[in-house]
BAFIKE-211014 format. One line per 5 residues: number of its first residue (from 1); their letters; for each residue z negated, y negated, x negated of C-alpha. Coordinates in nm, 2 decimals. Last residue first. Layout:
<recs>
NUM) a) Z:Y:X; ...;
</recs>
This chain:
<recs>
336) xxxxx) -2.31:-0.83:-1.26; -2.02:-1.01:-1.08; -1.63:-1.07:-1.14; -1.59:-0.65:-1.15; -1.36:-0.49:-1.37;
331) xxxxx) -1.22:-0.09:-1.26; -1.07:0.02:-1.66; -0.79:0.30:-1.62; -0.84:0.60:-1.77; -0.79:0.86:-1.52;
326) xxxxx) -0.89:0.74:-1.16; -0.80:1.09:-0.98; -0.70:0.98:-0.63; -0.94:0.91:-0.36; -0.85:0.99:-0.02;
321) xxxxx) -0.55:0.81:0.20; -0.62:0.68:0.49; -0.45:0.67:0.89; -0.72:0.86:1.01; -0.65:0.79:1.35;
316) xxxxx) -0.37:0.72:1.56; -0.43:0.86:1.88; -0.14:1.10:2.02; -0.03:0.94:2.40; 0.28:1.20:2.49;
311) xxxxx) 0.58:1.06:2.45; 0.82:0.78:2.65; 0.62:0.53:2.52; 0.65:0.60:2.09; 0.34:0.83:1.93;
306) xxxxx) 0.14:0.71:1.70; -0.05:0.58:2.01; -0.33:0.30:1.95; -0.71:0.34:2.14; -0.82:0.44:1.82;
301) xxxxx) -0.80:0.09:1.70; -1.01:-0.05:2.01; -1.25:0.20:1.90; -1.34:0.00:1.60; -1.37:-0.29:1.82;
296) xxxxx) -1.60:-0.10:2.03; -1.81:0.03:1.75; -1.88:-0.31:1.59; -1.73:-0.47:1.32; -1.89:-0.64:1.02;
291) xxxxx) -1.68:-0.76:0.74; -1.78:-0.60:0.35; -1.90:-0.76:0.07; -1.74:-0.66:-0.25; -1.42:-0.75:-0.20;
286) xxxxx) -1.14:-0.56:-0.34; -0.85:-0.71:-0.53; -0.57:-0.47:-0.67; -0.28:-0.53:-0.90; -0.04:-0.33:-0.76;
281) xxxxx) 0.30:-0.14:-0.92; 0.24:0.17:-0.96; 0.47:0.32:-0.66; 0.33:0.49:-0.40; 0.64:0.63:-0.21;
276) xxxxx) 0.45:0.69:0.02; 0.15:0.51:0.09; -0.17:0.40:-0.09; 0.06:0.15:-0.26; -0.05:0.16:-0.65;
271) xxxxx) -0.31:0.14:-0.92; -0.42:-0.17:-1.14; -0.79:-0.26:-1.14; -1.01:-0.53:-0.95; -1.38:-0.52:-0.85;
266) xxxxx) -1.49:-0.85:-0.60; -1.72:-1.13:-0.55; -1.61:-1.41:-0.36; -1.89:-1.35:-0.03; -1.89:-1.55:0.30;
261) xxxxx) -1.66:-1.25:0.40; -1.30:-1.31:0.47; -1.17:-1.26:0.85; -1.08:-1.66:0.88; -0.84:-1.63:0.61;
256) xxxxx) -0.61:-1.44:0.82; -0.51:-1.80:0.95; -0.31:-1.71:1.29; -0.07:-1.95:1.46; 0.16:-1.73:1.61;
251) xxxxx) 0.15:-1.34:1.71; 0.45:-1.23:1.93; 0.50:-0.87:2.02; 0.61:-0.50:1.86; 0.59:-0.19:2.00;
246) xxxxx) 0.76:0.07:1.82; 0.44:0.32:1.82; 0.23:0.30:2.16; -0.04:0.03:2.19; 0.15:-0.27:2.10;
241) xxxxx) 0.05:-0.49:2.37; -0.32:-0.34:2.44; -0.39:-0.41:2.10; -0.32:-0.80:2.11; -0.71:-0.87:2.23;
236) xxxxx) -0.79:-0.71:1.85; -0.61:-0.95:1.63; -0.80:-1.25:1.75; -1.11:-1.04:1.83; -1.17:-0.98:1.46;
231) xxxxx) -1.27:-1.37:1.45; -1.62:-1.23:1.62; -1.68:-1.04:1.31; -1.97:-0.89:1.42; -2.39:-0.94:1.35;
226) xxxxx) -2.45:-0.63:1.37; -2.30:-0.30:1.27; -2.02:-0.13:1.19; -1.84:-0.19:0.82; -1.51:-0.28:0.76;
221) xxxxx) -1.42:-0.35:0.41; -1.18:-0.57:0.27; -0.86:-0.52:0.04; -0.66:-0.80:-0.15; -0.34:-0.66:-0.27;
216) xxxxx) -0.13:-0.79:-0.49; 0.20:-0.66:-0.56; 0.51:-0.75:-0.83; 0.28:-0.77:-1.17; 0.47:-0.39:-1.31;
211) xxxxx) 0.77:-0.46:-1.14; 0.95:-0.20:-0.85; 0.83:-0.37:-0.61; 0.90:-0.77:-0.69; 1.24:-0.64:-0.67;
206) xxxxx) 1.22:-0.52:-0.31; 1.00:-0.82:-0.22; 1.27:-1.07:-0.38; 1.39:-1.22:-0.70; 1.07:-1.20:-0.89;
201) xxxxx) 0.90:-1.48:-0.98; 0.78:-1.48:-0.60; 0.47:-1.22:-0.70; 0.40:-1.01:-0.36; 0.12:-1.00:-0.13;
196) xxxxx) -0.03:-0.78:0.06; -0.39:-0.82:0.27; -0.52:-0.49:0.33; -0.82:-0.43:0.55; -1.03:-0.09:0.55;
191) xxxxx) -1.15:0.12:0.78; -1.56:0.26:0.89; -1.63:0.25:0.57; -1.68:0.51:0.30; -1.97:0.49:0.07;
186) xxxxx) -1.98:0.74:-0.24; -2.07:0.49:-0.51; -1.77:0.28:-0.34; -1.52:0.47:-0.16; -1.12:0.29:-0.11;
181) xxxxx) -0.92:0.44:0.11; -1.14:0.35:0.43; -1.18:0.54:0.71; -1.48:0.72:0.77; -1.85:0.72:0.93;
176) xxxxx) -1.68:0.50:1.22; -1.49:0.80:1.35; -1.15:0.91:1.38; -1.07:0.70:1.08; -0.93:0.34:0.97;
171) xxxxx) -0.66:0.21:0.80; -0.53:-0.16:0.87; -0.27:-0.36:0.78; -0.18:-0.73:0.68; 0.16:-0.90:0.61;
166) xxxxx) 0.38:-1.09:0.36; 0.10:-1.30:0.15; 0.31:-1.46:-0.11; 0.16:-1.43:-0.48; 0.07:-1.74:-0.74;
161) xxxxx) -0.01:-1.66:-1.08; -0.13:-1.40:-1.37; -0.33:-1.27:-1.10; -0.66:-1.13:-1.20; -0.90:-1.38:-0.98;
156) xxxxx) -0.67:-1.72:-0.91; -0.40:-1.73:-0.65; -0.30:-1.57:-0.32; -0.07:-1.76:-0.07; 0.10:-1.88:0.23;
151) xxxxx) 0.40:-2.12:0.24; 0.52:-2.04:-0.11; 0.90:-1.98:0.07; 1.04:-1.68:0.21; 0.75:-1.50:0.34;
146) xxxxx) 0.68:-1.58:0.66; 0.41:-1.32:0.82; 0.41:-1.00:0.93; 0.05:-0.80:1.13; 0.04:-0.47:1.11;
141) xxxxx) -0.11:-0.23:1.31; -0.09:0.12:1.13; 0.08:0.48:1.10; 0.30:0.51:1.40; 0.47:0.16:1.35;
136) xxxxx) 0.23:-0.05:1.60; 0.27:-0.43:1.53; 0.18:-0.79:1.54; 0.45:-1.08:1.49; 0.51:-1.41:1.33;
131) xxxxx) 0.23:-1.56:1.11; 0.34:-1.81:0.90; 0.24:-2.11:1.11; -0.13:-2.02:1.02; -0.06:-2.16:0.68;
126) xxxxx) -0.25:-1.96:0.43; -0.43:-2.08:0.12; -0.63:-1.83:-0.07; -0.83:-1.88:-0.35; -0.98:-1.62:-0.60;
121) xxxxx) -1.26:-1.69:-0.85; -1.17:-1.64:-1.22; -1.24:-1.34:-1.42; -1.32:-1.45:-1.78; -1.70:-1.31:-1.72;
116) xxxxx) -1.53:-0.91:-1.78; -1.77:-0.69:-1.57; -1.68:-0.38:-1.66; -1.74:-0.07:-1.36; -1.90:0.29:-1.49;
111) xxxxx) -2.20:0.26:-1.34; -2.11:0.06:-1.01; -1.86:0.39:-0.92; -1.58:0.28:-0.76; -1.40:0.57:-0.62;
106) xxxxx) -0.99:0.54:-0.60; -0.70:0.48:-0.43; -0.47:0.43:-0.51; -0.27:0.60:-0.78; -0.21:0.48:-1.16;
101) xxxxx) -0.20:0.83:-1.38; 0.10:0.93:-1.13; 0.12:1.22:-0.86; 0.22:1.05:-0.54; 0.50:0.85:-0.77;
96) xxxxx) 0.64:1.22:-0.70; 0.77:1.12:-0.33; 0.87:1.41:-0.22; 0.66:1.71:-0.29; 0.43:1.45:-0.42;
91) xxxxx) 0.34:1.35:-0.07; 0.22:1.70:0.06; -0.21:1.65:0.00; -0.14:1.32:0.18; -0.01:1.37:0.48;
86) xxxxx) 0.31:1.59:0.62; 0.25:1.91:0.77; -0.18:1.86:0.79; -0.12:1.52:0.94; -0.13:1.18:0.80;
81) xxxxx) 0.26:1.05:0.77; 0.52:1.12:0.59; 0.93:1.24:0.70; 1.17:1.22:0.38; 1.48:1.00:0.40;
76) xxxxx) 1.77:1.08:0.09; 2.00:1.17:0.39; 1.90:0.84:0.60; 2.05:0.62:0.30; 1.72:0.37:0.12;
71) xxxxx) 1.75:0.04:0.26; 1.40:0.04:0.42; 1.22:-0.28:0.52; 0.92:-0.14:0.69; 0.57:-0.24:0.46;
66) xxxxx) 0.26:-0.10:0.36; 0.24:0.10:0.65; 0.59:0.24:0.60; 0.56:0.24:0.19; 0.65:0.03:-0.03;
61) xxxxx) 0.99:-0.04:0.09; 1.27:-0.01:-0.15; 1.19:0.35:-0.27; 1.05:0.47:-0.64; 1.02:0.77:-0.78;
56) xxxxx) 1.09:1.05:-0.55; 1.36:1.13:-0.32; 1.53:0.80:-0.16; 1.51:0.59:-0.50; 1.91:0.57:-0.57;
51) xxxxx) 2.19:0.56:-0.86; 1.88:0.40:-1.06; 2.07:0.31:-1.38; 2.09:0.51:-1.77; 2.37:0.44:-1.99;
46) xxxxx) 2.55:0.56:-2.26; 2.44:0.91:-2.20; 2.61:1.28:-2.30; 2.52:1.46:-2.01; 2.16:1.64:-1.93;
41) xxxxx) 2.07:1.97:-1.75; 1.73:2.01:-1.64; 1.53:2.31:-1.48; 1.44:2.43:-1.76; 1.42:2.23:-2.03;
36) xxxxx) 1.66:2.06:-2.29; 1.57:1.74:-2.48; 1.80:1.48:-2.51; 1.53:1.26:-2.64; 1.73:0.95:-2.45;
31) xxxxx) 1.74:1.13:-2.16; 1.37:1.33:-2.18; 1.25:0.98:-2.18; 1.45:0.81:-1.86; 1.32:1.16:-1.65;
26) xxxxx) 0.99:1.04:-1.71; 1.07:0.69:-1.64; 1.23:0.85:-1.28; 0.88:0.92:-1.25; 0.72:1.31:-1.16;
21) xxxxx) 0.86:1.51:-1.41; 0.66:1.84:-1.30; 0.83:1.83:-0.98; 1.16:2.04:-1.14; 1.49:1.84:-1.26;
16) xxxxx) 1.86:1.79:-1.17; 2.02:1.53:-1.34; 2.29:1.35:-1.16; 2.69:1.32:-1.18; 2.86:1.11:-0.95;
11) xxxxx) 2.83:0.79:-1.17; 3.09:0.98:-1.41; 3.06:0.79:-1.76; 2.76:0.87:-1.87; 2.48:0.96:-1.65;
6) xxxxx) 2.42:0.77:-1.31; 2.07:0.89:-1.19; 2.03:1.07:-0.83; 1.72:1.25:-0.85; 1.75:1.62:-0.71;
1) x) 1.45:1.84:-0.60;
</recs>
């Protein structure tokens, strides 16, 4: 693998390194130690600057399901998605954020969770006005919203301040015994919903991405059974519009406030986009309580091509990421 950094003088020149250096931090270190390795040959340094992201560390985007703006060059471009070939087992071969102490995501286990009594409650304010389009990319439906002014937004809980919501996603499995990301005490859900947002102090979503604070991400389960979430149906009637990947139609006034739970409570920790290329960067929200779905609307889902039009109808399922390793990071609850 190759990891374009400018060394030096010559911006052309790059160190060349093996997939045990998985972060472009990593690579940083072993710089300014001038330590010699296999694998790795290293310049005289003045200065060290991302040259580019494509393979590896960190990309512009966070993610295709996370979110589609890519500025990364086609050659540095590395095919992902949830299949044997290329899911998530084969991330790290390209994008080696996959392997990091601070992945999502991860088992909750109640026993080994902190309350901490200074968390504050959460608010969200979103103006319906902000929603703009609903969408099938080959991995998710997504829903984007305005983002480029405080006009919807994420407050309170862990977050050091205010966070612009920029678009919802969903990940769900094959069947409605699986398909969340998240597992809690060894539950999985039938899918899970992500609500991102990103921290406006930073210049822009693709700097607010590669920051430490830059992404917030409040997730929600989806559990069948009775009574449903009848507000689900909002998103749901729009399926049949976007059911093969590319497809992409209208979706005004919508206040994704209206599929939270009646319940506040919720674990946070710090870990990453669940998709490629993963970076460490999210401070995440999960409610407790999940929203209740039934099997129809959960097969509505199913019903969605990863495949474009003009190819054969492939159902997009399973579109989740298992459990990474949760190392020594602390999971804080707001309730006993």
């Amino acid at each position: 693998m190759v990891a374009g950094i400018a060394a030096g003088e010559n911006p052309e020149e790059v160190i060349e390194f093996t997939s045990e250096h998985r972060t472009w931090l990593d690579l940083c270190f072993l710089a300014v130690d001038q330590e010699r390795i296999p694998g790795v040959r290293f310049w005289a340094i003045k200065e060290l600057r991302p040259l580019d992201y494509g393979i590896g560390a960190m990309d512009n985007g966070g993610g295709d399901d996370e979110d589609d703006d890519k500025t990364t060059p086609d050659k540095y471009s590395c095919p992902w998605g949830y299949e044997k070939h290329n899911g998530p087992d084969r991330w790290y071969e390209y994008y080696l954020n996959a392997k990091g102490h601070n992945q999502s995501p991860i088992e909750i286990n109640s026993k080994e969770v902190h309350y901490d009594h200074s968390l504050l409650p959460w608010f969200a304010s979103y103006d319906p006005g902000a929603a703009k389009t609903i969408l099938n990319n080959g991995r998710t439906c997504k829903v984007v919203f305005d983002d480029t002014f405080d006009r919807s937004v994420l407050r309170g809980g862990p977050l050091p301040g205010i966070y612009r919501l920029r678009q919802l996603h969903f990940h769900w499995g094959s069947s409605d015994d699986h398909g969340s990301e998240h597992v809690v005490d060894g539950v999985k859900y039938a899918g899970e919903l992500h609500l991102l947002h990103w921290n406006p102090k930073h210049s822009n979503y693709a700097d607010a991405v590669r920051r430490y604070d830059g992404v917030a991400v409040l997730a929600i389960f989806l559990k069948v059974g009775k009574p449903v979430k009848r507000e689900m149906k909002r998103i749901l009637e729009e399926v049949g519009a976007i059911k093969s990947k590319g497809k992409e139609a209208p979706f005004p006034n919508f206040d994704p406030s209206i599929l939270f739970p009646k319940s506040r409570d919720y674990w946070t920790y710090h870990g990453s986009f669940t998709t490629p290329p993963c970076e460490e960067v999210i401070t995440w929200i999960i409610l407790r309580e999940p929203i209740v779905v039934s099997p129809d609307q959960m097969a509505k889902f199913r019903s969605l091509s990863m495949n474009s039009e003009n190819e054969p109808f492939r159902p997009l399922v399973d579109n989740w990421r298992p459990p990474q390793p949760r190392y020594y990071r602390m999971v804080s609850s707001s309730f006993l």
